[in-house]
C-alpha positions in Angstrom: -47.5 -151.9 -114.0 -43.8 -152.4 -113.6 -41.2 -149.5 -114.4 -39.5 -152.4 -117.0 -42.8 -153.1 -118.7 -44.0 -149.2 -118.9 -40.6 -149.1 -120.7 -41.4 -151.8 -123.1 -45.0 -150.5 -123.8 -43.7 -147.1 -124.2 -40.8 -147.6 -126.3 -43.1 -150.3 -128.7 -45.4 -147.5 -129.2 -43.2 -144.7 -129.8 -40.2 -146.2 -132.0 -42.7 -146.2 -135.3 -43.5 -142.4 -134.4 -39.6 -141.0 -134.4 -38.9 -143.8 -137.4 -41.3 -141.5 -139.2 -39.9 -138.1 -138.9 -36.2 -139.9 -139.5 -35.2 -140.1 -135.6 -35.0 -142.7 -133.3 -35.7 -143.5 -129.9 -32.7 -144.0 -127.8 -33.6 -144.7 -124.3 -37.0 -144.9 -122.2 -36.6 -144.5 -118.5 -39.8 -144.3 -116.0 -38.9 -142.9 -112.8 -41.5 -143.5 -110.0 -40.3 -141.6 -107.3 -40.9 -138.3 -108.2 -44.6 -136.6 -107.6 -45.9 -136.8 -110.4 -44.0 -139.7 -111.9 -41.5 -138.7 -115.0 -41.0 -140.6 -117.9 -37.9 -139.3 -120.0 -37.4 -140.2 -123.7 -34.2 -139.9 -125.5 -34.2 -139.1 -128.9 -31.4 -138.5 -132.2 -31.6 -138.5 -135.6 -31.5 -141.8 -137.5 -28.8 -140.8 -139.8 -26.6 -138.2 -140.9 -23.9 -135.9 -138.6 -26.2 -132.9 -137.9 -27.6 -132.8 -134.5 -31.7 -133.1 -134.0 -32.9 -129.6 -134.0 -34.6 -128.0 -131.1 -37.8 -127.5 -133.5 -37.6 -131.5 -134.6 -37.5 -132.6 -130.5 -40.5 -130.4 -130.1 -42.5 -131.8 -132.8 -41.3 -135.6 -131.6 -42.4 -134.5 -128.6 -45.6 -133.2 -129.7 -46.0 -136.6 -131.8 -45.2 -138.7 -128.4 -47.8 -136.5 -126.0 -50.3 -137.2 -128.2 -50.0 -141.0 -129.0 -49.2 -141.2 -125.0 -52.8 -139.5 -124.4 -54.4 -141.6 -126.9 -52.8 -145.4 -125.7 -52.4 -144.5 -122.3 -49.8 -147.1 -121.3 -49.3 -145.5 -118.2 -51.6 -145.1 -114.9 -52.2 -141.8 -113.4 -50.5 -138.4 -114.2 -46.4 -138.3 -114.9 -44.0 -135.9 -116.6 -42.9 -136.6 -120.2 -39.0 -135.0 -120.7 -38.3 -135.3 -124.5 -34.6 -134.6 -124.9 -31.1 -135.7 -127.0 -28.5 -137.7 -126.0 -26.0 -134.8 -125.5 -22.3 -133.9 -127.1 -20.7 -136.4 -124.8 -23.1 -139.1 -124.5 -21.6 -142.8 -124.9 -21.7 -144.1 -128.2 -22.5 -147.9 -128.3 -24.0 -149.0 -131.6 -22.8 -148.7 -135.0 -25.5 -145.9 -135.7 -24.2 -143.8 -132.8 -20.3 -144.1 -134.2 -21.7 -143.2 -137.9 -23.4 -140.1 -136.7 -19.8 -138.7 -134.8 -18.3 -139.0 -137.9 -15.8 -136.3 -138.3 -16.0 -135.5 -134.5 -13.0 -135.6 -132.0 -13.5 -138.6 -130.3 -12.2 -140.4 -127.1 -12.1 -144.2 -127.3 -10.9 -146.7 -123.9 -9.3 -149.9 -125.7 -10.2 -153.4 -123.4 -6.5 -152.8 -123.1 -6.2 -150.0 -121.2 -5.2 -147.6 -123.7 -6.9 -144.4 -124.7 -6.9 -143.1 -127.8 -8.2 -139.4 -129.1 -8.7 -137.7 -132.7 -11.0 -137.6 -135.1 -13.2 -140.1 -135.9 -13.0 -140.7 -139.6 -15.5 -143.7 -141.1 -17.2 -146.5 -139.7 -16.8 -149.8 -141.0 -19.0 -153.4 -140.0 -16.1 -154.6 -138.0 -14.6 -151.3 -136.4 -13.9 -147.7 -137.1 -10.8 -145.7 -138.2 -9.8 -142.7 -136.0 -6.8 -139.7 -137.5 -5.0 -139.7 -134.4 -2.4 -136.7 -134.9 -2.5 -137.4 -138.6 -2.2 -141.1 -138.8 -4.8 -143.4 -139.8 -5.6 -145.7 -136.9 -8.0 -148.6 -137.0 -9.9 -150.0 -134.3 -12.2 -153.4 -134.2 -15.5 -152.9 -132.2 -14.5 -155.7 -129.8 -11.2 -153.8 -128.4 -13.6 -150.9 -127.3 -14.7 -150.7 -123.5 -16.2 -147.2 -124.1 -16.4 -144.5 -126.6 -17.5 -140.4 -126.4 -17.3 -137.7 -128.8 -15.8 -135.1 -127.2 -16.8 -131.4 -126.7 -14.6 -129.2 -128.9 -14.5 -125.4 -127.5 -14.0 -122.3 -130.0 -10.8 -121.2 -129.6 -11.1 -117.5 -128.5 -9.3 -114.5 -130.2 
């Protein structure tokens, strides 16, 4: 079977599993070159601002092992990695943007400007960003790319 279709198989049967304990699954990636083969699934809550728990990705991945062993999809033995998408992963759906809200943020405009601050709401068409405390909107079709960005404790 194909890596693309293993994908598809995988992420058909999976979705429904992290749809019921209120996550989703981001990405589905089979890598065949390793020894045993790894298949690494990337997982975040469907909602809300609060990160998915280290408890909630073990019982996802629990869930996944186990529906894995029963369907099979894939020949022979492989690794399953069950992890999140990280502080600083790209954002690139509406859901993504609605779960940084109240993050620092770092958006790259189609015209070659970058803007940082806090992302404040999410809208259908765009988002609206406090950028040293002015309200700034921004249309989803003026952004190339889009991170939260880590935020270090200050120390003292």
């Amino acid at each position: 079977m194909e890596s693309r279709d293993v994908v598809l198989k995988v992420e058909g049967l999976l979705q429904p599993i992290a749809a019921a304990q209120g996550a989703v699954v981001e990405e589905v990636a089979f890598n065949v070159n390793p020894n045993p083969p790894a298949l690494t699934i990337t997982v975040d809550l469907l909602e809300g601002t609060d990160p998915l728990s280290s408890d909630q990705v073990a019982s996802l991945a629990c869930a996944f092992s186990k529906a894995l062993d029963d369907n099979d999809p894939i020949d022979g033995q492989y690794n399953l990695e069950v992890s999140t998408p990280g502080v600083e992963a790209p954002m690139t759906n509406e859901r993504q943007y609605r779960r940084k809200v109240g993050r620092m943020v770092r958006i790259h405009l189609s015209e070659d400007v970058v803007l940082e601050g806090t992302l404040e709401n999410v809208t259908d068409n765009g988002i609206e960003l406090n950028v040293e405390g002015s309200a700034t909107p921004v249309a989803f079709d003026r952004i190339r790319s889009a991170r939260a960005v880590a935020v270090l404790p200050k120390e003292g």
